[in-house]
DOPA-456636 format. One line per 2 residues: number of its first residue (from 1); their letters; for each residue x, y, z of N, C-alpha, C. Coordinates in steps of 0.001 Angstrom, whole numbers, padded with zeros to 6 digits, always signed. Layout:
% residues N
NUM	a	X Y Z X Y Z X Y Z | ...
% end
This chain:
% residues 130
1	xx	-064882 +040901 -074900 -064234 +039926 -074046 -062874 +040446 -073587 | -061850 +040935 -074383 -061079 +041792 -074389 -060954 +042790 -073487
3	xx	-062211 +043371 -073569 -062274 +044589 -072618 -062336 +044282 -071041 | -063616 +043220 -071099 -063724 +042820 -069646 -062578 +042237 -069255
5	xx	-061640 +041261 -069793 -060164 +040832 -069414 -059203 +041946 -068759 | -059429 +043085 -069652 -058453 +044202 -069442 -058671 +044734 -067832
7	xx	-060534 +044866 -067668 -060693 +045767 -067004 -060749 +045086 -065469 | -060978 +043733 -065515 -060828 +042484 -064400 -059500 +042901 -063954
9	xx	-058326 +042429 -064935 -056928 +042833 -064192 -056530 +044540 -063570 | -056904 +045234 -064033 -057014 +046745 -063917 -057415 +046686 -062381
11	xx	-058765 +045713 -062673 -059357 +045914 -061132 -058649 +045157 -059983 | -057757 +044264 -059850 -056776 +043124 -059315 -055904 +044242 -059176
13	xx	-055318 +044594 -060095 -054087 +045542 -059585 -054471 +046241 -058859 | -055476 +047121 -058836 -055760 +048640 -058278 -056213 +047986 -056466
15	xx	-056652 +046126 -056302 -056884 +045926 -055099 -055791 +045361 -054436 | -054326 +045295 -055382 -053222 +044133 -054568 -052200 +045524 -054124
17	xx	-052148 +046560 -054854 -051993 +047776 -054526 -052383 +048245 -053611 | -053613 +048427 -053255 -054402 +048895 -052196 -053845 +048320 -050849
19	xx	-054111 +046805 -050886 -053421 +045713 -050174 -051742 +046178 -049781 | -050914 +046278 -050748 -049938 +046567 -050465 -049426 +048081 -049867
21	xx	-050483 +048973 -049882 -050261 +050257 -049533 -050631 +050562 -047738 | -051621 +049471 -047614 -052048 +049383 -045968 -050577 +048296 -045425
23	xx	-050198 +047479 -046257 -049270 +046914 -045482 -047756 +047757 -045151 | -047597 +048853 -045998 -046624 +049797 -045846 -047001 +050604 -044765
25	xx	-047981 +050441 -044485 -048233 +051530 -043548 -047556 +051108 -042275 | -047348 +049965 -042197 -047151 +049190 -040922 -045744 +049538 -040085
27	xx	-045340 +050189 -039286 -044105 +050184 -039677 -043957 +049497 -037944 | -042711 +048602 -038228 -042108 +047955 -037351 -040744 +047801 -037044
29	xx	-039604 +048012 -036465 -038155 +047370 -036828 -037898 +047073 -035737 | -037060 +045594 -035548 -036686 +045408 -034121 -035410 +044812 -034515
31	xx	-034129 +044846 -034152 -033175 +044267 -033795 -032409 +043943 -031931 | -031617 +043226 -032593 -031026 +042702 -031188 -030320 +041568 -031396
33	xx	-029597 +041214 -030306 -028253 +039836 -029803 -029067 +039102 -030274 | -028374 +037494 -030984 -029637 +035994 -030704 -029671 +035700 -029126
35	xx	-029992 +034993 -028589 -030455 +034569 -027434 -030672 +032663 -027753 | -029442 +032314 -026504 -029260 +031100 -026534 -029856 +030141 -025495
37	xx	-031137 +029482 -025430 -031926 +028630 -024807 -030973 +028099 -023852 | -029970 +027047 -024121 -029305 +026267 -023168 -028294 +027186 -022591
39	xx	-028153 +028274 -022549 -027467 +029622 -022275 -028001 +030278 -020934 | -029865 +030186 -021196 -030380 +031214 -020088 -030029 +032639 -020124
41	xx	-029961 +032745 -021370 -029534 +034085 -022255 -030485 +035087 -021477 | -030338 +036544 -021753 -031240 +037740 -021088 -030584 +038543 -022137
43	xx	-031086 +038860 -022933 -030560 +039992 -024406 -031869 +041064 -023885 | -031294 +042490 -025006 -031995 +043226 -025048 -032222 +043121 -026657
45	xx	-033400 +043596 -026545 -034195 +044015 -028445 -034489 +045441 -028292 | -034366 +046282 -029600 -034534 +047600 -029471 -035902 +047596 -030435
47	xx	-036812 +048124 -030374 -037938 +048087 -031458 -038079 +049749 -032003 | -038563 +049925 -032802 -038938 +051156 -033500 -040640 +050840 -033845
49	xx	-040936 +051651 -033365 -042974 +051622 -034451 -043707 +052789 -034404 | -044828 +052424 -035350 -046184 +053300 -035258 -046747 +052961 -034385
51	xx	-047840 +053510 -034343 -049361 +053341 -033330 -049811 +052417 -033676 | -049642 +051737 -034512 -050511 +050184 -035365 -049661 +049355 -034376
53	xx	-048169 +049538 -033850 -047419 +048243 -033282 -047028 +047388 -033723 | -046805 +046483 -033168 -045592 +045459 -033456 -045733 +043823 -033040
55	xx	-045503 +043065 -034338 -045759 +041515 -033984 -044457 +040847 -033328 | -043936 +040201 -032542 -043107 +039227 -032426 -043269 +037984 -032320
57	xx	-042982 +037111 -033140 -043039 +035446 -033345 -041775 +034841 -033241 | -041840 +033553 -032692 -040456 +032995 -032825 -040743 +031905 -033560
59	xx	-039691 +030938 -033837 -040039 +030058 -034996 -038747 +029140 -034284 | -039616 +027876 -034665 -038456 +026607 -034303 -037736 +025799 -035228
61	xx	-037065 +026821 -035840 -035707 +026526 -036442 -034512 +027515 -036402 | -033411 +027054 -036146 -031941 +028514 -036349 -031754 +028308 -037723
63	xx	-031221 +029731 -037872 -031211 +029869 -039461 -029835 +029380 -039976 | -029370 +028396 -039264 -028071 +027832 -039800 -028663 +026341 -039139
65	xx	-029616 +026105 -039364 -030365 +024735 -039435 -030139 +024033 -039044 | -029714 +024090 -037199 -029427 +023148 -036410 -030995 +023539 -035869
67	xx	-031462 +022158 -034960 -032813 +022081 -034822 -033207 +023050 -032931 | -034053 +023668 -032797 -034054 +024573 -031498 -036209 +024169 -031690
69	xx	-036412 +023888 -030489 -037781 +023710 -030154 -038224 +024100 -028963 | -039203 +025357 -029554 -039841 +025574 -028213 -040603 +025112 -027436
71	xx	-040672 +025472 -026476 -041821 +024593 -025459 -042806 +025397 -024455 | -042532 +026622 -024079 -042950 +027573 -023737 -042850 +028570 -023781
73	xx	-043456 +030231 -024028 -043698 +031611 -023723 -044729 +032109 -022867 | -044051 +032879 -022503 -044783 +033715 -021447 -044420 +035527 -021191
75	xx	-045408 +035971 -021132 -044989 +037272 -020687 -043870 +037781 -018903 | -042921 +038031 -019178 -042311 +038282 -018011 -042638 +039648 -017064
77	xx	-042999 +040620 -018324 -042844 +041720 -017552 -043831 +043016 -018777 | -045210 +043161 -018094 -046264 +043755 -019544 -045409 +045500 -019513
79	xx	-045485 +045565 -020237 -045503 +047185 -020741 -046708 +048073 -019910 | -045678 +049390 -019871 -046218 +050158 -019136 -047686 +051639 -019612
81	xx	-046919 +051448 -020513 -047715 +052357 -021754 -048406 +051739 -022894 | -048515 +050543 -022830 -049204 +049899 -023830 -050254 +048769 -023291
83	xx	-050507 +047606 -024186 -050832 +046479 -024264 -050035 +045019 -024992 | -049529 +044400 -024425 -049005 +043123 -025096 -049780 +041910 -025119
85	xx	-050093 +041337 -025741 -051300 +039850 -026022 -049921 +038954 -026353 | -050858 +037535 -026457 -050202 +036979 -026874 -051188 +036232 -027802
87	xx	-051247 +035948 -029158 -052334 +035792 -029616 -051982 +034326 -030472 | -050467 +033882 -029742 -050363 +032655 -030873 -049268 +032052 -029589
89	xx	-048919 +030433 -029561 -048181 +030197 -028458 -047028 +030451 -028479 | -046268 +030908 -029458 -044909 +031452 -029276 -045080 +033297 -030391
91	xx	-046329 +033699 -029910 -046187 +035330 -030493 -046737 +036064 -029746 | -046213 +037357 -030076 -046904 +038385 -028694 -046953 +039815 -030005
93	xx	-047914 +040435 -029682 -048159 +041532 -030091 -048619 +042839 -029317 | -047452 +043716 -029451 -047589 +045301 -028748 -048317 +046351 -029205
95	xx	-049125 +046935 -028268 -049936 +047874 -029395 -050160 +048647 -027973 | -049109 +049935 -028773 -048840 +050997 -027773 -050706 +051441 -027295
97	xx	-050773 +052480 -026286 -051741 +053210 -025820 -052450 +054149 -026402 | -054051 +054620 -026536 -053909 +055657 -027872 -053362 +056911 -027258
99	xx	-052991 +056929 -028324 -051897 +058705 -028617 -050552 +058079 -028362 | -050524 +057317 -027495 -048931 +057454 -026630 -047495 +057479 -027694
101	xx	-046713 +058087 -027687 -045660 +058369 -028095 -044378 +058608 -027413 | -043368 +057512 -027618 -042363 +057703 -026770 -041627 +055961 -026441
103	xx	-041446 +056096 -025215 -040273 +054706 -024778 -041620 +054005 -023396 | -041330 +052444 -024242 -041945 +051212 -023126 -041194 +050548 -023063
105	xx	-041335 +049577 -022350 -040401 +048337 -021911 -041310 +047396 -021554 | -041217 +046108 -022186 -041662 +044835 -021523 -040687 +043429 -021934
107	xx	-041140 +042413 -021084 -039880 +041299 -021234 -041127 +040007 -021564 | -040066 +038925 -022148 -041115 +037640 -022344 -039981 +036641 -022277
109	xx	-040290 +035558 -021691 -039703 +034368 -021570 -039402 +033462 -022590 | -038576 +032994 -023382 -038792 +032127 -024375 -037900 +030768 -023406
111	xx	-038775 +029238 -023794 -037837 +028317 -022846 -038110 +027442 -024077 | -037288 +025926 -024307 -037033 +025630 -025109 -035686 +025004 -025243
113	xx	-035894 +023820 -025654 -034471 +022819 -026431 -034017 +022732 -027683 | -032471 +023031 -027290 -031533 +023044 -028452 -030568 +021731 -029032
115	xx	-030134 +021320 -029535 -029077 +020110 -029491 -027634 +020370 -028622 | -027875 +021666 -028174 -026774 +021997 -026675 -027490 +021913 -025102
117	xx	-028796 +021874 -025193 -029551 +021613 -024203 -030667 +022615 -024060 | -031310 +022490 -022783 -032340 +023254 -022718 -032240 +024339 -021435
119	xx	-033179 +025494 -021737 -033575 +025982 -020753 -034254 +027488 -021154 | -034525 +028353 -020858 -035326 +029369 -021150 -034678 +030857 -021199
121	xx	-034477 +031677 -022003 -034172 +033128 -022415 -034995 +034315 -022389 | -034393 +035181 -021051 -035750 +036646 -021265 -035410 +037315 -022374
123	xx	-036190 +037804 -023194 -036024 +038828 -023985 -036574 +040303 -023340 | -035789 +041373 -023278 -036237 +042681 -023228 -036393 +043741 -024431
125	xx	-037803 +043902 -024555 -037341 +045238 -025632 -038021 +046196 -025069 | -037028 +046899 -025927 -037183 +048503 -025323 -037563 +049005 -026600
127	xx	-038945 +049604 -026363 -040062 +049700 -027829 -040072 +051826 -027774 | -039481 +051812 -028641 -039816 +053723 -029359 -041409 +053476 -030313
129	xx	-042165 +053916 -029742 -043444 +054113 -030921 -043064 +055937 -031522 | -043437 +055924 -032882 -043511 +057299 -033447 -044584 +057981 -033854
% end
């Protein structure tokens, strides 16, 4: 009983590992300005990735927990070397071209009310795949 206990967890580790070794693989980094809805903000985002690409989601809360709600996304402007989806109503996912290596650019609309008011923010990133 012992043994099979041992060898159950043995086998859990060796699959949350596994699990965790494909999720390293992932590589993504994006920074950039916030971008202020009742602003009509236009920031740039810089991204870094692999060939696997890159998720972006937004989420309707600021992280200093005043309340911000979106209401629409949209793609402004698709990438030239890739593909961008949008596979959720406020997420978009880039997934460069095969092989391609190097610099894309695409933009997306975020619109949306803040407790300063409303109105909509382009985001640009400028995506390095490696």
């Amino acid at each position: 009983m012992l043994r099979a206990l041992v060898l159950g967890t043995a086998l859990l580790l060796a699959s949350a590992g596994s699990a965790l070794a494909q999720l390293q693989k992932v590589n993504c980094q994006t920074q950039g300005e916030p971008f202020y809805l009742h602003q009509n903000s236009k920031v740039t985002h810089e991204s870094v990735m692999d060939e696997n690409g890159c998720r972006y989601s937004y989420i309707s809360a600021q992280s200093d927990g005043r309340p911000r709600v979106f209401e629409k996304a949209v793609i402004a402007q698709a990438p030239k070397k890739g593909q961008l989806s949008q596979p959720g109503e406020f997420s978009f996912f880039y997934k460069p071209g095969n092989g391609f290596k190097g610099k894309d650019t695409f933009a997306v609309y975020i619109c949306g009310t803040t407790m300063h008011g409303s109105g909509c923010s382009r985001i640009t990133y400028n995506v390095t795949v490696r």
